[in-house]
Structures are given as C-alpha cells and as structure tokens.
C-alpha positions as CSV (number, residue, x, y, z in Angstrom):
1,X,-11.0,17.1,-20.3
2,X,-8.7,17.0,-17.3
3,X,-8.5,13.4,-17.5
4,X,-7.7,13.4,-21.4
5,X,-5.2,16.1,-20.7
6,X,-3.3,13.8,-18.2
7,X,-3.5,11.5,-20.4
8,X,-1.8,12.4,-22.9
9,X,0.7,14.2,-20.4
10,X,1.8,10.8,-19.2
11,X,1.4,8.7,-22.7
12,X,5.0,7.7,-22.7
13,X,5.8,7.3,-19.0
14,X,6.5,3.7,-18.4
15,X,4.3,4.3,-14.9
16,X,6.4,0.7,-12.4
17,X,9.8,2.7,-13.5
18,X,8.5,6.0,-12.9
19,X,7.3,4.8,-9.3
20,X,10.5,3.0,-8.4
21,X,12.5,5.9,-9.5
22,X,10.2,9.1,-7.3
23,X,9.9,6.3,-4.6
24,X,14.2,6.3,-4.1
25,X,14.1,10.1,-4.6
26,X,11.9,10.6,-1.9
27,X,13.9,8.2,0.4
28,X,17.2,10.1,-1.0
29,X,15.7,13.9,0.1
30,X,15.5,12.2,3.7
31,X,18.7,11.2,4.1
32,X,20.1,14.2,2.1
33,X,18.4,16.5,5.1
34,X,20.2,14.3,7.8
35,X,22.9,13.7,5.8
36,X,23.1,18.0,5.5
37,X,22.3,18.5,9.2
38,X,18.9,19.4,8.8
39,X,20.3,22.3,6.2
40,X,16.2,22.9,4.9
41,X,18.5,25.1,1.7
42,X,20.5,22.0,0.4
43,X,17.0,20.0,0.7
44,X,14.6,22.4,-1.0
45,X,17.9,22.6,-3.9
46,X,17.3,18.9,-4.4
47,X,13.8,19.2,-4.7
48,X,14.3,21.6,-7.7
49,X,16.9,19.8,-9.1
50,X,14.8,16.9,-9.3
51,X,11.9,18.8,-10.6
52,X,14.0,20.0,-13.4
53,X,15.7,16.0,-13.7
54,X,11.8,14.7,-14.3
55,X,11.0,17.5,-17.0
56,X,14.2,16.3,-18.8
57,X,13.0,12.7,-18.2
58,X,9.3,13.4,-19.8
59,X,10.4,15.4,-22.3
60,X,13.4,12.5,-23.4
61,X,10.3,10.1,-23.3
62,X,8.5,12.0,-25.7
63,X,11.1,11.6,-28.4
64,X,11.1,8.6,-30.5
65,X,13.7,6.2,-30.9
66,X,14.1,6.8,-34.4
67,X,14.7,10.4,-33.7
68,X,17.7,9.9,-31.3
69,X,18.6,7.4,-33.9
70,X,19.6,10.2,-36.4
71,X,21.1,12.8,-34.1
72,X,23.7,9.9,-32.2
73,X,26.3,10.9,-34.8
74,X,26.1,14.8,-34.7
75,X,25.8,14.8,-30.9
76,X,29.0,11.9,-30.4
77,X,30.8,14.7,-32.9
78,X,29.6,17.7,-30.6
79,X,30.3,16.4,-27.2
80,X,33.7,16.0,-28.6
81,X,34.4,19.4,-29.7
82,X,32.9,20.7,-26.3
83,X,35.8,18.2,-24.8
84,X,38.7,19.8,-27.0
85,X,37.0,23.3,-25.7
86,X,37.4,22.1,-22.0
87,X,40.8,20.4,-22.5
88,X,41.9,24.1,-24.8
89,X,39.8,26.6,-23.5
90,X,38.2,24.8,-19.9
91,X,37.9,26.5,-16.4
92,X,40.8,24.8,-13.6
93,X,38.5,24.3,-10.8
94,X,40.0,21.9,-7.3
95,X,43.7,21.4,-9.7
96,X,40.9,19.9,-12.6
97,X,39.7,21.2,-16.0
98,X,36.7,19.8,-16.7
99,X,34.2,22.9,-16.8
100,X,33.3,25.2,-19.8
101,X,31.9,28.4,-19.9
102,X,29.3,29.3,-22.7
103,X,28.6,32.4,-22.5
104,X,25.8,32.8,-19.6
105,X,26.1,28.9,-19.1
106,X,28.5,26.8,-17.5
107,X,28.6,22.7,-18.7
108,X,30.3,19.9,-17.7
109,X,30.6,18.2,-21.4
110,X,32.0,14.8,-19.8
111,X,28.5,14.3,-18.3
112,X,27.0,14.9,-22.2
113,X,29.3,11.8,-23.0
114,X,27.8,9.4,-20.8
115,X,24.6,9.4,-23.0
116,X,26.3,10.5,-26.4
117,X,28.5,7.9,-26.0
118,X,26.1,4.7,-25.5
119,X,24.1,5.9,-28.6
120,X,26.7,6.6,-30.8
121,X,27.9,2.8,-30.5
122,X,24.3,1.3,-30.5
123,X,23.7,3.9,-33.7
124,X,26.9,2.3,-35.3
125,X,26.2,-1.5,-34.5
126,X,22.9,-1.0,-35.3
127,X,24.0,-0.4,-38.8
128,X,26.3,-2.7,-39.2
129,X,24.4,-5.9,-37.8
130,X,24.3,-8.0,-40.8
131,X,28.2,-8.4,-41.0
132,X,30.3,-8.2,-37.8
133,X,33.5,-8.2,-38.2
134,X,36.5,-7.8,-35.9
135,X,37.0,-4.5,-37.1
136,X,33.7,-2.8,-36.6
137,X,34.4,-3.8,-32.8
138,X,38.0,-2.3,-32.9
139,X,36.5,1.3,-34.5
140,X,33.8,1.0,-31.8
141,X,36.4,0.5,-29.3
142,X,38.1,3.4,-31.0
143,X,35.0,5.5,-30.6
144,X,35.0,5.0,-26.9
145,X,39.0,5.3,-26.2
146,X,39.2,9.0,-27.6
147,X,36.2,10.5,-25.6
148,X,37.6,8.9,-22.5
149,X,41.1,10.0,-23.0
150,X,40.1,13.3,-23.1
151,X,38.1,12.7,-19.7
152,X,40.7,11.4,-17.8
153,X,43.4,14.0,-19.1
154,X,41.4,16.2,-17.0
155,X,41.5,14.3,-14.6
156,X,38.0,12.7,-13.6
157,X,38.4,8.9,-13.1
158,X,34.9,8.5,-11.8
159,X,33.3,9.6,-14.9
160,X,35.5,8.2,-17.3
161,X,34.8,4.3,-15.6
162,X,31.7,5.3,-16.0
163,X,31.0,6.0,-20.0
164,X,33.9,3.5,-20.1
165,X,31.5,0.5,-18.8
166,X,28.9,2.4,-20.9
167,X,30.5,1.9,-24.4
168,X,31.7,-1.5,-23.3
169,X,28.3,-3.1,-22.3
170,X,27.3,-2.0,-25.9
171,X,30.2,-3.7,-27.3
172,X,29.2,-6.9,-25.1
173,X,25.8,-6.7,-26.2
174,X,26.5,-6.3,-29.8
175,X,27.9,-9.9,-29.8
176,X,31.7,-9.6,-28.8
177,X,33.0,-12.7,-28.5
178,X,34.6,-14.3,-25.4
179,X,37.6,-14.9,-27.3
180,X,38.3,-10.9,-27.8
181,X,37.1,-10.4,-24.7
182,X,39.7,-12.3,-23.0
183,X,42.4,-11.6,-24.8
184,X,41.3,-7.9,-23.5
185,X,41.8,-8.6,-20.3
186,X,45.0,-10.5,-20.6
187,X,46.2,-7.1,-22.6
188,X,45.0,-5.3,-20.0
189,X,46.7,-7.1,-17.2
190,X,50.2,-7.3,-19.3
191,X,49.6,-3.4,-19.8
192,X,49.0,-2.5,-16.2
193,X,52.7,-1.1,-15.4
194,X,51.6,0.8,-18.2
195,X,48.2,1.9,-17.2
196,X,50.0,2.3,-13.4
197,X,52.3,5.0,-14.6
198,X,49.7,7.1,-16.4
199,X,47.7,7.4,-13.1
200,X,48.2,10.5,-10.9
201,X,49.8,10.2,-7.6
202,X,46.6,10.3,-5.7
203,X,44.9,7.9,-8.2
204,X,47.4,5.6,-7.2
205,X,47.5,6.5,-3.4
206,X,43.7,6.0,-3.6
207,X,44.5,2.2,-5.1
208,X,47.0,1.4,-2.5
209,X,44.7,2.8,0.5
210,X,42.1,-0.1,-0.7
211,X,44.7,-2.6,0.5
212,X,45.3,-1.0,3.7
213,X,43.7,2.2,4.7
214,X,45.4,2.4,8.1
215,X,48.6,3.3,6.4
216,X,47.3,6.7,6.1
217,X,44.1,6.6,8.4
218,X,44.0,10.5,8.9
219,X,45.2,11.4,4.9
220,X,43.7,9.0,2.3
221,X,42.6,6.3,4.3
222,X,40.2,9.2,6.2
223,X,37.4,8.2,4.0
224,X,37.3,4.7,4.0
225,X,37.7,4.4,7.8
226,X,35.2,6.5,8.6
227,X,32.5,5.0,6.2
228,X,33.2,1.5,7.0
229,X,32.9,2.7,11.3
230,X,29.1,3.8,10.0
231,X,28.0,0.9,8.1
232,X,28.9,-1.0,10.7
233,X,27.9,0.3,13.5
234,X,23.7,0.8,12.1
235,X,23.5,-2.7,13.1
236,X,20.4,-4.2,12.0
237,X,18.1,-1.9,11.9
238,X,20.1,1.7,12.5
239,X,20.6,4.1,14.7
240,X,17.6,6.1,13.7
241,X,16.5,8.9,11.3
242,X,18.9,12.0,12.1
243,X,20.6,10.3,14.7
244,X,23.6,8.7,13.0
245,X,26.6,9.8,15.1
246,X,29.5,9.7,12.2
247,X,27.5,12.1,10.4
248,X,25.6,14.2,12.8
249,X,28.8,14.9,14.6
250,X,31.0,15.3,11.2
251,X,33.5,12.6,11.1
252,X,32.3,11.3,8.0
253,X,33.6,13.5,5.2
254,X,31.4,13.8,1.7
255,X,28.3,13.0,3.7
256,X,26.0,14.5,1.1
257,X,27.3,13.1,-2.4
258,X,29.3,10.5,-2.4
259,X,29.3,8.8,0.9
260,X,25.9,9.5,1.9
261,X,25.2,5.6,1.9
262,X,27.1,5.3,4.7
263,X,24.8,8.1,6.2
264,X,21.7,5.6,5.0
265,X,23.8,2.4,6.7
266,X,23.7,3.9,9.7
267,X,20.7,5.6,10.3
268,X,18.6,2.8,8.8
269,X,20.8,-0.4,9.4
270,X,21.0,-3.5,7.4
271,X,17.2,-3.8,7.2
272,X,17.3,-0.1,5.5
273,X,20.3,-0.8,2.9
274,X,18.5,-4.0,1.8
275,X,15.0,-2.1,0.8
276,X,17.1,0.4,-1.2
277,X,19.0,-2.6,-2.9
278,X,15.6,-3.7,-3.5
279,X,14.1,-0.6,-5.2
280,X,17.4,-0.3,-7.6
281,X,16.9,-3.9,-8.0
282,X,13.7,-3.2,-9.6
283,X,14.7,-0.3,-11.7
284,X,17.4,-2.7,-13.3
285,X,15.2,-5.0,-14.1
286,X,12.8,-3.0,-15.4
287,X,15.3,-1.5,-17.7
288,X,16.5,-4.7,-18.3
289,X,12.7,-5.8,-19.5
290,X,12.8,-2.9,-21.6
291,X,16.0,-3.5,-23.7
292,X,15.0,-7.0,-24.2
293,X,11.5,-6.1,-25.8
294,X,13.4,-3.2,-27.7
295,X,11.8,-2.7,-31.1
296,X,15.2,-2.9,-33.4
297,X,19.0,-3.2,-32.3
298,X,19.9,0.1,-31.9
299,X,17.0,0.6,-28.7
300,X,18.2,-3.0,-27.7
301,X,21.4,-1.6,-27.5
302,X,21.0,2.0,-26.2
303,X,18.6,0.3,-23.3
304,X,21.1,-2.0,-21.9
305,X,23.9,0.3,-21.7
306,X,21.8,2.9,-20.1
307,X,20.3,0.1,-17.9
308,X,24.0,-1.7,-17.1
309,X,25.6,1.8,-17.0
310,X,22.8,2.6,-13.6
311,X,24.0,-0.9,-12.0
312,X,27.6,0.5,-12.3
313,X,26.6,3.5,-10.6
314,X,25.3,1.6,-7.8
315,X,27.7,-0.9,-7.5
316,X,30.7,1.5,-7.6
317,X,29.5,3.8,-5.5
318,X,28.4,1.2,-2.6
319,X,31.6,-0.7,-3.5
320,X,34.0,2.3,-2.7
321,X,31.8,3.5,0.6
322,X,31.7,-0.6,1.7
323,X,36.0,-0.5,0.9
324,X,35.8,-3.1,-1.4
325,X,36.7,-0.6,-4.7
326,X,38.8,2.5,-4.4
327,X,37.4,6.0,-3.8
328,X,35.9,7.4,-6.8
329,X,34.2,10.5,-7.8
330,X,31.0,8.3,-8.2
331,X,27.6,9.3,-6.5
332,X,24.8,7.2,-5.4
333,X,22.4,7.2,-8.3
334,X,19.1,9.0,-6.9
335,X,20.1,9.3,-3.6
336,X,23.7,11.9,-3.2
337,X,23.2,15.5,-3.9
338,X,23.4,17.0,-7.2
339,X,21.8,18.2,-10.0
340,X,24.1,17.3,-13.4
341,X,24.5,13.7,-12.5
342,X,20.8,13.7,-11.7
343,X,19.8,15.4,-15.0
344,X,22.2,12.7,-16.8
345,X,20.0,9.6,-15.0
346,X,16.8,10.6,-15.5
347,X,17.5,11.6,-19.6
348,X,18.7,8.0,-19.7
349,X,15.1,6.8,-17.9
350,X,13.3,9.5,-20.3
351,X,14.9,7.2,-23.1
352,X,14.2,4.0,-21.4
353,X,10.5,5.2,-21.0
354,X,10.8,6.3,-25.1
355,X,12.5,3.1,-26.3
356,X,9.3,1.2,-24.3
357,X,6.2,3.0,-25.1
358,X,6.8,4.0,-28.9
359,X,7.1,0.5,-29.8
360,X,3.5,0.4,-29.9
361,X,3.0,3.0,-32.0
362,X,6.0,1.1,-34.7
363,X,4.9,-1.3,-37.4
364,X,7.4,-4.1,-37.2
C-alpha cells in the first residue's frame, strides 16, 4: 500500500531532473552556511524555502499541459494588472517599486511574469502555427515589450533580462527568421544612444565599471574586484570548506545571493566550479530532451524557454561574478539564498516534469 502510495506520489516526477536538481540544492545549503558564516538561521530558512519550492514543483507537475494551455491568457492578463498595481499602488523599498501588498500577503508580480510570460507566447504561437506571418512575431514581440517596460520602470534590470530572454527564446523557437533577427540587432545597435539614455545613472555606472572596475575600486567597482580576487585565488582545488578568506573575513559583499559563486570558487577551486557546471549542464539538457519530445508546439515551446531561460540564469550570474557581464540583480539558480526566485525555478521544473510525463497518458 505504501509502495502504491509512493507511487502515485511521484507519477509525474521526471526522477534524472529531480536528482540533478536536490543534488545542486544540497551542494548550494553548504556553501550558503559558509557563505552566511555558519549563521544555522539563514541555513535552516533555505531548507524551508526549498521544501515549500519542491511542493510548488510536484504540484506544477501534476497539472497537464493542456490545462496551463487554457489559463496562459488570463494569467499573462493578471500579472499585468498586478504590474499596473505595483507601478500605481506598489511599496518603495531600497529607491524601487516593485512590491505589492495584498492584504495579509506581500508579492513580487515581476517574478509571476517570468512564467506568465513564456506561456502566453508559446499559448499564442501555438495557435497560430499553420500561418506565420511577420506580424504574429511583431504582436508577440508586443506581448513581451509591455510586461518588461513596466519591470524596468521600477527599476529591476535583472529581472527584466531575464523574462526578456524568456519571451525571445520563444520567438526563436517558433521559427523567427535570421533575417528579422538581424535586422533586430542592427536596430538595436543604431538605437543604443537611445537605450543609453533611458538607463539610470547606476545602470550605466554599472556598464562602464565592466570596462574598468579600478576607476571606482572602493564605489562600484567594489564588487567586481572583490569576486574576481576569490575566484582566483581557490586555485585548483580551493581553499577549503568554510575557509575562504574573502568571505569568511567579509570583503566580499552579497556573499549569500548573488555572489555566492565566488564563495563556491574559492572554497572549492576550479575542480569545484567545474562539477557544478556539470550538474547544470545536465539539468539543461535534460530540459532540453524534454522540449524536444514535447507532445504539441505549445509544450515544445513553453519547455525551451523555461529550459533556455535556466541557462540565462547561470550564465548571467557566473558572467557578472567572473567580470565578464555587468552586475545584475541575478542569483545563482539553486545555489544563492532566496525563496521567490527559488519558487519561480522549481514551478518552471514542475512544468518541465508535466510537459514530460503527461505525454504518455496523450493520444497523438
């Protein structure tokens, strides 16, 4: 009875993704308790907020495809009236808007948008496969431009590059061509004064300090400096569980969320960076496996963005600590402290896990 129970507990839990994915959380609660020196609080808070991340997951893998199908729409149209709340109504938190208060609960409706956002695209191309046109792809772009403008009026920069690669990889995988792709990015570069003069001060200071961080090494550069002297100096194989000296004796700043791979760099070394590369290696492909088997275009879709949209998180994040992409409010997926980031990953595994085991149960 216990084993039928189990069963059906863990039906629709792909079981290799699932390992990969409590295999990097456990390595991320060990370097979260050096990372917090040895704070047993901030460790035991991860361990619930990754409890509650895994019931989300299971209970996102119990829902069929077809099911998140119909509800992309109203959920697109309600994560953008909870942005209108924030940007009308929001709480002004660190010179930022981006929290709401609902009653007894307090949401962050940008982190909503990084799921809402890849399934209202894949909902829309899904229904409009049999006749692309170059208009379907300028209304999806459309659909994407307006959540992110209200993100980054905010500001958050981080999150909006993050449902901004989101939407786009759907737009990519829907079949947009090179030729609109290109001419993209030549708009884009022609349009960069542009784009330059919308940025706040220290967006832009945080652009120029990736050139040369030494022209402000104890303002803006701080960061960089300081995470680039701990990856370098774990060597091979680290310095040692708990015995990273940037961190241990507080010179590296945002130890616990966002640079916390420089924490892993040093404690663990090269050796220890490329086994974690390794596991999110696996998790990508994995994901990748999945969207590629996807029973119709709309899983296809919604699995490759959510897939491409974890390799983002990865590279951006390791990109900014290693100084070869400008600080970012962008946490190592799995790893940094958190719990609404953490919650947003594992929904988009729990539909991974749904788009890959309800295919069976489909008649195609």
């Amino acid at each position: 009875m216990i084993s039928k129970l189990s069963d059906r507990l863990l039906k629709h839990i792909d079981s290799f993704l699932m390992g990969c994915i409590l295999f990097t959380c456990l390595i991320g609660l060990f370097v979260l308790y050096s990372a917090s020196g040895q704070n047993f609080d901030k460790t035991g808070s991860q361990i619930i907020n990754i409890l509650a991340a895994i019931t989300i997951m299971w209970a996102a893998a119990n829902i069929a495809p077809q099911h998140l199908e119909r509800i992309a729409l109203p959920l697109f149209i309600f994560g953008l009236l909870l942005l209108l709340g924030v940007a009308l109504f929001g709480e002004i938190s660190h010179g930022a808007r981006r929290w709401l208060h609902l009653g007894l609960v307090r949401i962050q409706p940008s982190e909503l948008m990084k799921i809402a956002v890849p399934m209202m695209l894949a909902w829309y191309f899904a229904k409009r496969e049999a006749s692309l046109r170059f208009w379907d792809y300028a209304f999806g772009a459309l659909f994407l431009v307006v959540p992110i403008g209200f993100i980054m009026k905010q500001p958050d920069l981080g999150t909006a590059l993050l449902i901004a690669a989101s939407g786009f990889y759907v737009l990519f995988l829907a079949g947009l061509s090179w030729r609109l792709l290109l001419g993209s990015c030549i708009s884009a570069a022609v349009l960069a004064p542009v784009f330059w003069s919308m940025l706040h001060d220290y967006q832009r200071k945080r652009i120029q300090i990736l050139i040369d961080p030494y022209q402000d090494p104890l303002g803006a550069g701080y960061h960089t400096i300081q995470a680039t002297i701990a990856l370098g100096s774990g060597g091979l194989t680290g310095k040692g569980w708990l015995n990273g000296t940037q961190s241990q004796l507080d010179f590296l700043p945002e130890r616990t969320t966002d640079f916390i791979f420089a924490v892993f760099g040093e404690e663990f070394g090269l050796l220890g960076n490329v086994l974690l590369l390794v596991l999110f290696t696996l998790i990508i492909g994995r994901g990748l496996i999945i969207a590629a088997h996807a029973q119709n275009t709309f899983c296809r879709l919604l699995a490759g963005s959510i897939t491409l949209t974890f390799f983002t998180y990865v590279f951006v994040n390791i990109g900014m600590v290693s100084g070869i992409l400008p600080v970012v409010g962008v946490p190592l997926p799995l790893i940094s402290y958190g719990g609404t980031s953490l919650v947003t990953l594992l929904l988009g595994f729990g539909i991974l896990m749904s788009i890959q085991t309800h295919k069976k149960l489909v008649t195609t």
